[in-house]
C-alpha positions as CSV (number, residue, x, y, z in Angstrom):
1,X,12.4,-25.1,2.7
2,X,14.1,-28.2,3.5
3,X,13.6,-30.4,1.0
4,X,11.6,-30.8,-2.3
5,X,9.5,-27.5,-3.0
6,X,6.5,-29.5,-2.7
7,X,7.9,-30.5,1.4
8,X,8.8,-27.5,1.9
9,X,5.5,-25.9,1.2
10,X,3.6,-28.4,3.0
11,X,6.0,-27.7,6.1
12,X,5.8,-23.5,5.9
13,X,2.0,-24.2,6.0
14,X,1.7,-26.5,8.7
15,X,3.9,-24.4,10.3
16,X,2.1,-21.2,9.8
17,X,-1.1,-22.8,10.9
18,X,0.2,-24.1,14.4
19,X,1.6,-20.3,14.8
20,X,-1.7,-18.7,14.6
21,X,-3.6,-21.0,16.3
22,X,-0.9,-21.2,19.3
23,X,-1.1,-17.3,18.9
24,X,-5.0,-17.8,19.9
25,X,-4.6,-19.1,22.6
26,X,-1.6,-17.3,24.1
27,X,-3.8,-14.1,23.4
28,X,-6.6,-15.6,25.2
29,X,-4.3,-16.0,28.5
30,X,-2.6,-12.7,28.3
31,X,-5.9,-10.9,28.0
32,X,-7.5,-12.7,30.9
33,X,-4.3,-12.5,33.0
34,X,-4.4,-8.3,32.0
35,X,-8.5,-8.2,33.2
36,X,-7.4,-10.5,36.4
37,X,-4.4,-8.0,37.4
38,X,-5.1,-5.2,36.6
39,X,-7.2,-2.0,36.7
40,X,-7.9,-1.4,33.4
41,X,-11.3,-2.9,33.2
42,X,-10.3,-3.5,29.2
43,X,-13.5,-5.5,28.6
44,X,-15.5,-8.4,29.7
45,X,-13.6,-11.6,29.8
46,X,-13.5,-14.4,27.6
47,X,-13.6,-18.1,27.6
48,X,-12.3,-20.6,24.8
49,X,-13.8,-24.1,24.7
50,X,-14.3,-26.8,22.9
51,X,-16.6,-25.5,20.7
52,X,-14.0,-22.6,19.5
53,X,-12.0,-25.4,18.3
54,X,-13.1,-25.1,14.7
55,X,-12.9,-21.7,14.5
56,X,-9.4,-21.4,15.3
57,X,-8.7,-24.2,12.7
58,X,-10.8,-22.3,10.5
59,X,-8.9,-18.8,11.0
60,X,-5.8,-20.7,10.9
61,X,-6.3,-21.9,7.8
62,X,-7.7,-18.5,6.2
63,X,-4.6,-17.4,6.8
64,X,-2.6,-20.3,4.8
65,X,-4.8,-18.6,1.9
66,X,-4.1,-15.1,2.5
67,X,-0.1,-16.0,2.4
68,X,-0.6,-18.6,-0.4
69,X,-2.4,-15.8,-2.8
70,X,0.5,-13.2,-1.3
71,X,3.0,-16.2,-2.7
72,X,4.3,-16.6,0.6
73,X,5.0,-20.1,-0.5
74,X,6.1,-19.9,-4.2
75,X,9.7,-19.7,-4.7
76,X,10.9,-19.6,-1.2
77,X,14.2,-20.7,-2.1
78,X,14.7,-16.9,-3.7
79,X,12.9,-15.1,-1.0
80,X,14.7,-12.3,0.8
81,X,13.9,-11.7,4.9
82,X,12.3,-8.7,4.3
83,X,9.8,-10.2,2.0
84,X,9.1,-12.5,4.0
85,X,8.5,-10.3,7.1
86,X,6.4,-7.9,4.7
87,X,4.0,-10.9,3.6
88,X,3.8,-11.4,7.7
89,X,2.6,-7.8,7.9
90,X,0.4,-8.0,4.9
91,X,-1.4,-10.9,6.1
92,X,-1.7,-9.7,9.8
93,X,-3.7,-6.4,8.4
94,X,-6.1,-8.6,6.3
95,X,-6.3,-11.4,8.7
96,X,-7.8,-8.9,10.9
97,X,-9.9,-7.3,9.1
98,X,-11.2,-10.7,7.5
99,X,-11.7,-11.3,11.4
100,X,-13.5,-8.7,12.1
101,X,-15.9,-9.1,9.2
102,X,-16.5,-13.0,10.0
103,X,-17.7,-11.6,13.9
104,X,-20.2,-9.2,12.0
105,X,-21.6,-11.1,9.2
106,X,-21.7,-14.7,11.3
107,X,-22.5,-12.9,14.8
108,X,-19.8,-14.7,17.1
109,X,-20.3,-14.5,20.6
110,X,-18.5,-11.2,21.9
111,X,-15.2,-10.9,21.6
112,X,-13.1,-7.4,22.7
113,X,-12.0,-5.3,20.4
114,X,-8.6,-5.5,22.7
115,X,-8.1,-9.0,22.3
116,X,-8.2,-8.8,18.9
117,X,-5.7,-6.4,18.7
118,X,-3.7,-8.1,21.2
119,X,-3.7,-11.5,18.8
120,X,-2.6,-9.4,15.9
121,X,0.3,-8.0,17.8
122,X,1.6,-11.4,19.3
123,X,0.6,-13.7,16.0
124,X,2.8,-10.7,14.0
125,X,5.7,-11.3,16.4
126,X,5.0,-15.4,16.8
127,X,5.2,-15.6,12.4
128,X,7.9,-13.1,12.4
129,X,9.6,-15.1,14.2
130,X,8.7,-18.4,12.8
131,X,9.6,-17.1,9.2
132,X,13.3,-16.1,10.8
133,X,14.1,-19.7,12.2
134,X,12.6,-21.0,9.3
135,X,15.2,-18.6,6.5
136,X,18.2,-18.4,8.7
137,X,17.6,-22.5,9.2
138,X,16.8,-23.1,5.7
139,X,20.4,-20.9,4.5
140,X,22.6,-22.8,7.5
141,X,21.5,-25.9,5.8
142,X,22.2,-24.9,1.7
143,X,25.8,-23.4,3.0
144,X,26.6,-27.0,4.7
145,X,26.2,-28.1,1.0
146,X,22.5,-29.8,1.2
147,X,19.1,-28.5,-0.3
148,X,20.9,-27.4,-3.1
149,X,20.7,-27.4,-7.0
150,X,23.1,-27.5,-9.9
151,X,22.1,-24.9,-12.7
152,X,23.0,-24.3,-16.3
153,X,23.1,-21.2,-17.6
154,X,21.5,-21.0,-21.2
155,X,23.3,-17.4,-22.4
156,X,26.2,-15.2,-21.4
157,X,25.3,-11.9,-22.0
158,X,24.1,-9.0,-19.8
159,X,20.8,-11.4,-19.1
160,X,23.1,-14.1,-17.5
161,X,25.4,-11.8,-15.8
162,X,22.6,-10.3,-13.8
163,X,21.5,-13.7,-12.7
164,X,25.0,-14.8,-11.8
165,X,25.4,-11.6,-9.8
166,X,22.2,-12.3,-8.1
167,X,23.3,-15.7,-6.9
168,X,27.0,-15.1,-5.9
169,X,25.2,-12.5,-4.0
170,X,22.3,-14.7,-2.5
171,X,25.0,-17.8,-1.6
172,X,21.6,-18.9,0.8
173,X,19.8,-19.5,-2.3
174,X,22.0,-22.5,-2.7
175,X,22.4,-22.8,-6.2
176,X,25.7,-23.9,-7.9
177,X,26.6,-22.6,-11.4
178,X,27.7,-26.0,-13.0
179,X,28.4,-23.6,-16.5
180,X,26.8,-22.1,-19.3
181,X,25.5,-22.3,-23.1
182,X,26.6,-19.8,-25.6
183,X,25.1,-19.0,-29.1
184,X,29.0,-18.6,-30.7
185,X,30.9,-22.0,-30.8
186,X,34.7,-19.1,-30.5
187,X,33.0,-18.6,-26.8
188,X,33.7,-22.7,-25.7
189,X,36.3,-23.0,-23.6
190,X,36.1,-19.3,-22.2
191,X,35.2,-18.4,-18.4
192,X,32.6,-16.5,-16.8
193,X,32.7,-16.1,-13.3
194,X,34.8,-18.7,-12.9
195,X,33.1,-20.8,-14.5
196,X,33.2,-22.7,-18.5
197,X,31.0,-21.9,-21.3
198,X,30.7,-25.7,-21.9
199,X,29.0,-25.3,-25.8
200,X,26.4,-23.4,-28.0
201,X,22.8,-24.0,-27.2
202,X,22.9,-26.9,-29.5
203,X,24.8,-28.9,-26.9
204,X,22.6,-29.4,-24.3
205,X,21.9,-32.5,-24.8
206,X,25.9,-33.7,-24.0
207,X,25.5,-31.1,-21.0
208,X,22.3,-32.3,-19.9
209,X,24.3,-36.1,-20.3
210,X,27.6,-35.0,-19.0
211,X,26.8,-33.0,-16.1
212,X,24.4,-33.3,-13.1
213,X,21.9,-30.7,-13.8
214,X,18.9,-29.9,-11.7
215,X,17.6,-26.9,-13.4
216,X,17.8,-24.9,-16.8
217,X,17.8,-20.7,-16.4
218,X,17.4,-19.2,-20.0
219,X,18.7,-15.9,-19.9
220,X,18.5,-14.9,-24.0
221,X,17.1,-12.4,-26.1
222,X,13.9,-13.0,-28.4
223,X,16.5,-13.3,-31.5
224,X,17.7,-16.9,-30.3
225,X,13.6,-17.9,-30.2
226,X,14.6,-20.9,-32.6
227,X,17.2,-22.2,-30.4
228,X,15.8,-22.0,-27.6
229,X,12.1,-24.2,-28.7
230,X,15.0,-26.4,-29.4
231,X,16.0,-26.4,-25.8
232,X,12.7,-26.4,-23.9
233,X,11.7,-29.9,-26.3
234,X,14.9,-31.3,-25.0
235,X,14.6,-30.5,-21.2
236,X,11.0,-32.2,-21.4
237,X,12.6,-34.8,-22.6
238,X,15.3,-35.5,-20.6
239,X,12.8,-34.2,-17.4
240,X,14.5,-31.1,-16.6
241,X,13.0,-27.9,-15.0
242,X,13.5,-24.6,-17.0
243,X,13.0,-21.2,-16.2
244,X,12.6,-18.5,-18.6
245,X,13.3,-14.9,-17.6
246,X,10.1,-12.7,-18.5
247,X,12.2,-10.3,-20.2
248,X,12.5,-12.8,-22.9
249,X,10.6,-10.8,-25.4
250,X,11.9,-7.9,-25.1
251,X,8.7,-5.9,-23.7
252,X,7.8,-4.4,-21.1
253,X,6.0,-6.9,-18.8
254,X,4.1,-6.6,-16.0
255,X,2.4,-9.6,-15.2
256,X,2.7,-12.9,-16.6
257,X,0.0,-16.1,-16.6
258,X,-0.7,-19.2,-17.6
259,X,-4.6,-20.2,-18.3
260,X,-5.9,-23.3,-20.0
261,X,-9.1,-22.4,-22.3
262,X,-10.2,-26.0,-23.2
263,X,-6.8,-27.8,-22.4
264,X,-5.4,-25.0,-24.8
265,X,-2.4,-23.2,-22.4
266,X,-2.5,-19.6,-22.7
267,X,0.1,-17.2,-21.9
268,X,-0.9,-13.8,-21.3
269,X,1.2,-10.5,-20.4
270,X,-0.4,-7.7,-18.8
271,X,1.2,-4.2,-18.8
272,X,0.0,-3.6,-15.1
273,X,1.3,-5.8,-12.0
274,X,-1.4,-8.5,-12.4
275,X,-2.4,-10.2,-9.3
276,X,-6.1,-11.3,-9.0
277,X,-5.9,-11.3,-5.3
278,X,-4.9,-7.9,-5.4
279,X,-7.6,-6.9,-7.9
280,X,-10.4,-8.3,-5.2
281,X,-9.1,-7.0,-2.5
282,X,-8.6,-3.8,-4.3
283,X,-12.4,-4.1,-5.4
284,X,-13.3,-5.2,-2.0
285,X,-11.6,-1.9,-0.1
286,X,-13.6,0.6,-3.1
287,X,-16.9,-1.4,-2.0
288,X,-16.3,-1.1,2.1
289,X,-14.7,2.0,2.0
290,X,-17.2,4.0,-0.5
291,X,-20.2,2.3,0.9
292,X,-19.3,4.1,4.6
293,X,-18.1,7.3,3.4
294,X,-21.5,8.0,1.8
295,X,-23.3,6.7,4.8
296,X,-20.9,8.6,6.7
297,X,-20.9,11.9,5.1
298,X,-24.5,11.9,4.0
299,X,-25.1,15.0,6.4
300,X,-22.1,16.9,4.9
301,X,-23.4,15.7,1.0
302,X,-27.6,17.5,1.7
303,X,-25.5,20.3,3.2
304,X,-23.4,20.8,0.1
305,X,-26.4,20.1,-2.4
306,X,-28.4,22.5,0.1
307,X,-25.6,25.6,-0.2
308,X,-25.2,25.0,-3.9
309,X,-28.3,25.7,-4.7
310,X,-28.8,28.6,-2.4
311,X,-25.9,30.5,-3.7
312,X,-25.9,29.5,-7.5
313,X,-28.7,28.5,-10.0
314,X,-28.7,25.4,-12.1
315,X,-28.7,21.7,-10.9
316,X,-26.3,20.2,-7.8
317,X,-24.3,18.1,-9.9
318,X,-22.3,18.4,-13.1
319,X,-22.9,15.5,-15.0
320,X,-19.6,14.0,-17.1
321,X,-19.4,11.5,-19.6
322,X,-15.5,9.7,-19.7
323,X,-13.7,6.8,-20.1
324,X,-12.4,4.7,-18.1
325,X,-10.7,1.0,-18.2
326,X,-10.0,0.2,-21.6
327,X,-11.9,3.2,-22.9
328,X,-15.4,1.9,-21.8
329,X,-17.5,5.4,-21.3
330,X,-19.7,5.9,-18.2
331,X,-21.1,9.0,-16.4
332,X,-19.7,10.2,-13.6
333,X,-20.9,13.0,-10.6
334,X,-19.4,15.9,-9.0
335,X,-20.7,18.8,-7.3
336,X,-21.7,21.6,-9.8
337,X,-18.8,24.5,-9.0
338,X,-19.2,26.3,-12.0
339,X,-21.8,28.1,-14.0
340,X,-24.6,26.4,-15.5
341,X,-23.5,27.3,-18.9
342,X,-19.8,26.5,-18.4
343,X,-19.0,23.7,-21.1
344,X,-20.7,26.7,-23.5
345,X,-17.9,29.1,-22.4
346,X,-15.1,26.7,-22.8
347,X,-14.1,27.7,-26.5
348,X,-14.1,31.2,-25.4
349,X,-11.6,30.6,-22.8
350,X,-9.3,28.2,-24.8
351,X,-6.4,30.6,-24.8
352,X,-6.2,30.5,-21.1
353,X,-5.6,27.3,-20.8
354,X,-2.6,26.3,-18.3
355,X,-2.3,23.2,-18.5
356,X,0.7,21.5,-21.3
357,X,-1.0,18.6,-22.8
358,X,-4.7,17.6,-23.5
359,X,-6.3,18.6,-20.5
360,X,-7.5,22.2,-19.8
361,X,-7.0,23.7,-16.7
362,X,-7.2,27.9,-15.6
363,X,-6.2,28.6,-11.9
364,X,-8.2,31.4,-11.6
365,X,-11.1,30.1,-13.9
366,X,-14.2,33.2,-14.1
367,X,-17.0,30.0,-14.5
368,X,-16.4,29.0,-11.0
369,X,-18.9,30.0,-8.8
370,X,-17.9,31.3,-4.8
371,X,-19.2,28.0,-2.8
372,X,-17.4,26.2,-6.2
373,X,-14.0,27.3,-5.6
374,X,-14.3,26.6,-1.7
375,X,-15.6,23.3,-2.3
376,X,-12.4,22.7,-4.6
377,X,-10.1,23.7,-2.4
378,X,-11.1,21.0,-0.5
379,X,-11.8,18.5,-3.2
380,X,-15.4,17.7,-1.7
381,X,-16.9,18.1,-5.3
382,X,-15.3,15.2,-5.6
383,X,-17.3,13.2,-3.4
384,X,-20.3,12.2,-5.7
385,X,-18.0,10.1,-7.6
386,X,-17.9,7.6,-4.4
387,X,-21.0,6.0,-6.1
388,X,-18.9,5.8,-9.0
389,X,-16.7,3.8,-6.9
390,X,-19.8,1.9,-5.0
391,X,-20.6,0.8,-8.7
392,X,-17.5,-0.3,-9.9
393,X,-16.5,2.1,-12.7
394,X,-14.4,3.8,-11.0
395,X,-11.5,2.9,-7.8
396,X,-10.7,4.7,-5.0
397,X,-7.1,5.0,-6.0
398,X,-6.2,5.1,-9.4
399,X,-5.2,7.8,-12.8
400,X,-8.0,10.9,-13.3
401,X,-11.1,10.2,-15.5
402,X,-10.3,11.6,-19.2
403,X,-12.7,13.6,-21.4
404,X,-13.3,11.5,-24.5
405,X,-12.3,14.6,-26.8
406,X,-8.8,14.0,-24.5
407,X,-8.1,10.8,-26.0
408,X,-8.1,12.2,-29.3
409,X,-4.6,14.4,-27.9
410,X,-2.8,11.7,-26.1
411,X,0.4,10.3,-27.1
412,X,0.5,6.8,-27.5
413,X,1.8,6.7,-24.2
414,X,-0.5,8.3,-22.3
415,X,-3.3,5.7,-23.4
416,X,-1.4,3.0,-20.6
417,X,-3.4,4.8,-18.2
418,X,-6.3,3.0,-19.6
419,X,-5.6,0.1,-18.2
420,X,-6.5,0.4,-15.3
421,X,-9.7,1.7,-13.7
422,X,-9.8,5.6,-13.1
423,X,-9.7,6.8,-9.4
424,X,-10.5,9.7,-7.2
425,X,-7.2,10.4,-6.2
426,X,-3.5,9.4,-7.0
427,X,-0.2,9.8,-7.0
428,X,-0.9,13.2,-8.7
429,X,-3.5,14.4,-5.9
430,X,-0.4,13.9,-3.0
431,X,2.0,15.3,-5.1
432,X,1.3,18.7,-6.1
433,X,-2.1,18.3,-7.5
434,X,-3.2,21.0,-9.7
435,X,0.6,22.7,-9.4
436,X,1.4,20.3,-12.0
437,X,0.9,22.0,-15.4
438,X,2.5,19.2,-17.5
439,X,0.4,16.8,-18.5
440,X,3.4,14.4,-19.2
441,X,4.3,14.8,-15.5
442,X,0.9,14.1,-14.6
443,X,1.3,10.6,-17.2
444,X,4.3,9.6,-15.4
445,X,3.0,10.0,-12.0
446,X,0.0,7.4,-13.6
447,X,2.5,4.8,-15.1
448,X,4.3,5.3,-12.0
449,X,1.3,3.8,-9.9
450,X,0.7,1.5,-12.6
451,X,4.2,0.0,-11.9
452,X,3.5,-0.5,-8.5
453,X,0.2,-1.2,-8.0
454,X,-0.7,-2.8,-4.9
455,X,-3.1,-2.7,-2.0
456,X,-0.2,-1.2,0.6
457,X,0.2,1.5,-2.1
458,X,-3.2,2.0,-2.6
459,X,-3.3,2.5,1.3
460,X,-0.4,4.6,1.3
461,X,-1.7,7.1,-1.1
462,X,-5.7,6.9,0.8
463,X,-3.8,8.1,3.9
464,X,-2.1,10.8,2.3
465,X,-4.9,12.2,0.2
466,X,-6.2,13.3,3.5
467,X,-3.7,16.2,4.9
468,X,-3.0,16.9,1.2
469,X,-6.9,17.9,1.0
470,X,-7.4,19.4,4.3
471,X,-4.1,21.7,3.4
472,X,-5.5,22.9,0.5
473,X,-2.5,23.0,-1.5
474,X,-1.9,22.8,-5.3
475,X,-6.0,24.0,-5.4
476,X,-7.7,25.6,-7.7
């Protein structure tokens, strides 16, 4: 933060890992001062020698991962306070449970539950606090007029503007407009924001020359591509960061990477939010969290498969074949709540439909058996489709499972929700569920999640699924 990015990464993480381990130890005194004077008898007391020593290195540095792959340390110079104070949080929560998981799996001596709690709540407030010297330090510095950078503007339009905005309003960014580059040579000479359009984009070599420039920011549509090859050959040449905004093409994007296949770079855009730590831990949370809710619930599962049977004939489950992440098919369980022979009666019921779009729906559907519309109610048909999840073709959270015959309706659209796996629930189960008859509402509520894909929303929604099922509402 206080230098060169490279310094000022090296720094955040050194600092980060003194924080946590020093947030070891004060834990460890704190909990054996509350056993010592008090009467809570909150557990057996603990001891830190030598011997610990690695292991606090080790968890200090697991957590210098968990905020490098959150990009706690790219682009600090942009970073607002709340981002950084939302990483913090982040990485407390996984920390933790990373922690928790490294006492099972590698059988650590004991260690209370309380303590462990106790370290998250004082290593939350000791990197809170770290991360708020460390920005409000970092901004004193840039507004005494060191750490900071000169930038040219490549483009003037509503691209450029935006950025300008951004920075007059950020002034603890430190970055100083030195001008910009237009595409019309009647534009030289004229001011934005106070400051000169100093030539077209052919110029920049004079401008690079002329001026002290520390960084290029291309702010341009895909219709001055040519020009601006022209200027990303000439700031290699002359050694001169760029930055390209990922607008640039005009699409949509998501997620942008860099790979190398065989020294080859390759740029890829994805339509969702990619992040491949997100995408494990994502993985990781449908593993963990399916895995004990069938374990769990095994007692309720034999007593549904018992009652079904009882009250209905045919088999426990209905069997469905659908698609799921980039239209791969697989088959898929739920609880059987309708007739045996309801698929067969579908055609027949056709003009009932209620749902708009390419999925049928009937609140008050005759094939549904008595147990079948109580067990809908409460969504636990919907609980075979855990192993789904246990076996990866499906998520906890993500867009409903479509019919193949579906497909063959959607708008082209619609199909975005392929691209990413299906889930059990959603954004559409906590918001209304089956009161939604639009299936264009339904879509929305899917790209929406797309949009914002992350493991806190994922959470969010897991949290709410459960009084939004235990209610009842939007059934049928």
């Amino acid at each position: 933060m206080l230098w060169r990015p490279k310094y000022h990464r090296r720094l955040a993480q050194l600092a980060d890992s003194f924080t946590v381990a020093a947030s070891f130890v004060l834990a460890y005194f704190i909990w054996n001062n509350i056993r010592i004077n008090t009467n809570l008898g909150v557990g057996q007391a603990i001891s830190l020698d030598w011997s610990d020593l690695w292991k606090i290195i080790g968890f200090s540095l697991i957590y210098v991962i968990i905020f490098n792959k959150l990009k706690a340390y790219t682009y600090q110079r942009f970073t607002s306070l709340d981002r950084e104070i939302s990483i913090v949080f982040k990485t407390t929560v996984l920390g933790i449970f990373i922690f928790f998981a490294s006492i099972f799996l590698f059988r650590f001596k004991y260690i209370p539950r309380t303590y462990v709690f106790i370290f998250a709540i004082i290593n939350f407030i000791c990197l809170a606090t770290e991360k708020l010297i460390l920005f409000h330090t970092a901004r004193i510095i840039r507004k005494k007029g060191k750490d900071r950078k000169s930038i040219l503007v490549v483009g003037n339009g509503d691209k450029a503007t935006k950025f300008v905005q951004a920075v007059e309003k950020n002034m603890g960014w430190g970055l100083d407009i030195i001008g910009f580059l237009s595409n019309k040579k009647n534009e030289i000479g004229q001011t934005l924001f106070g400051k000169k359009i100093l030539g077209t984009f052919s110029d920049i070599i004079d401008v690079l020359h002329n001026k002290i420039i520390d960084e290029v920011i291309i702010c341009v549509s895909f219709e001055d591509f040519v020009a601006i090859r022209e200027i990303l050959e000439v700031c290699e040449k002359e050694g001169v960061q760029v930055r390209l905004s990922s607008d640039f093409f005009g699409y949509l994007v998501k997620g942008v990477t860099v790979d190398y296949i065989h020294n080859i770079p390759i740029v890829s855009f994805y339509t969702v939010p990619y992040d491949e730590w997100t995408l494990y831990i994502k993985r990781l949370m449908d593993i963990c969290i399916s895995a004990v809710l069938l374990l769990a619930l095994s007692p309720l599962l034999f007593l549904i498969a018992f009652l079904i049977k009882l009250k209905s004939n045919g088999p426990i489950f209905y069997e469905w074949n659908v698609v799921g992440l980039n239209k791969k098919p697989f088959k898929s369980w739920k609880f059987r709540t309708m007739v045996s022979n309801a698929d067969e009666q579908k055609e027949n019921l056709k003009d009932m439909n209620e749902m708009k779009g390419p999925v049928f729906k009937i609140k008050r559907d005759p094939r549904i058996t008595k147990i079948g519309r109580l067990l809908r109610k409460y969504s636990l048909d919907e609980l075979p489709q855990l192993w789904s999840v246990l076996k990866g073709d499906m998520s906890l959270v993500g867009p409903r499972p479509s019919f193949p015959y579906e497909l063959k309706r959607f708008e082209s659209w619609h199909r975005r929700k392929l691209s990413i796996k299906p889930g059990i629930t959603c954004l559409w189960q906590i918001k209304g569920r089956n009161k939604i008859n639009d299936f264009d509402e339904w879509a929305k509520l899917d790209m929406e999640y797309i949009d914002n894909l992350s493991i806190w929303l994922d959470l969010k929604i897991l949290l709410m699924t459960i009084p939004s099922v235990i209610s009842g509402r939007g059934s049928y």
